[in-house]
C-alpha positions as CSV (number, residue, x, y, z in Angstrom):
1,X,-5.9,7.2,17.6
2,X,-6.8,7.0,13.8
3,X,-4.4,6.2,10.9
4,X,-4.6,10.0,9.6
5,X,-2.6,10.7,13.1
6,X,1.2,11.1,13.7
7,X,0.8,8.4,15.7
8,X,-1.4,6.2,13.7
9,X,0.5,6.2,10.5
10,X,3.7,5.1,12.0
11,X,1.8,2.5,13.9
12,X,0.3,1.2,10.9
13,X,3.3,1.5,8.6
14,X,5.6,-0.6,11.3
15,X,2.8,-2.8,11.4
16,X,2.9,-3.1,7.6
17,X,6.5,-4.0,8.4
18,X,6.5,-6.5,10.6
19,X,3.5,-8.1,8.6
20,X,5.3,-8.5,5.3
21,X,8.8,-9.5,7.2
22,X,6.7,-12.7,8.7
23,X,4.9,-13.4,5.2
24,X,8.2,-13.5,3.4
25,X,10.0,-15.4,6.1
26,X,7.4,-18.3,5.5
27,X,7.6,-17.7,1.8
28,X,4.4,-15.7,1.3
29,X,6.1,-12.7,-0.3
30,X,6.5,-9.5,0.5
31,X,3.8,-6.7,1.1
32,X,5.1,-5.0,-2.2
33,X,4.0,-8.6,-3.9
34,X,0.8,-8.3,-2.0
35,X,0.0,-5.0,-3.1
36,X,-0.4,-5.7,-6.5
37,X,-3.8,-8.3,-5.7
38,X,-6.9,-6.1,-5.4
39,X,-8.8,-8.0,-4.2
40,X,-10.2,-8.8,-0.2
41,X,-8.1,-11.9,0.4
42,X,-5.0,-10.7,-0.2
43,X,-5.4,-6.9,1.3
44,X,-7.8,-7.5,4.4
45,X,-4.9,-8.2,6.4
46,X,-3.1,-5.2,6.0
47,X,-5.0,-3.7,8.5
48,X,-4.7,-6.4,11.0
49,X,-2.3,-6.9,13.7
50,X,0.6,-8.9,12.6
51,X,-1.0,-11.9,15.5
52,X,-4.3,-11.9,13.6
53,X,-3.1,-11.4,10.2
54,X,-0.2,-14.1,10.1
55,X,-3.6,-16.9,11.3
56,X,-5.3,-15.8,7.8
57,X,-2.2,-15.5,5.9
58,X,-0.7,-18.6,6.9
59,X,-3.9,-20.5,6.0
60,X,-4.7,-18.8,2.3
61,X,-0.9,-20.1,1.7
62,X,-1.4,-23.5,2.6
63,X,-4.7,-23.7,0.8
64,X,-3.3,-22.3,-2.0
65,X,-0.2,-24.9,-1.7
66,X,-2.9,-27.5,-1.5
67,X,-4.5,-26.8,-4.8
């Protein structure tokens, strides 16, 4: 299944969902706030599952909380 399918799309956009529900819950923002970074950090995960993604996420926002 590819993301130009029926199928695919809706995977991906409740994907989308579930990712940007978990990054706002932890304060990270919404996937609307994350769209508007360009560049590979912030949109790589968008195409991750929401497992794999949060790992990344979760560590860019506690570097960045670091700095």
């Amino acid at each position: 299944m590819d993301a130009t399918s029926p199928c695919g799309s809706q995977l991906y956009t409740r994907q989308l969902a579930e990712i940007s529900a978990m990054t706002e819950s932890i304060d990270g923002k919404a996937a609307l706030d994350w769209a508007m970074k360009q560049d590979f950090r912030c949109g790589c995960w968008l195409m991750e599952k929401p497992e794999t993604a949060m790992k990344a996420i979760t560590r860019n926002l506690d570097s960045r909380n670091l700095a």
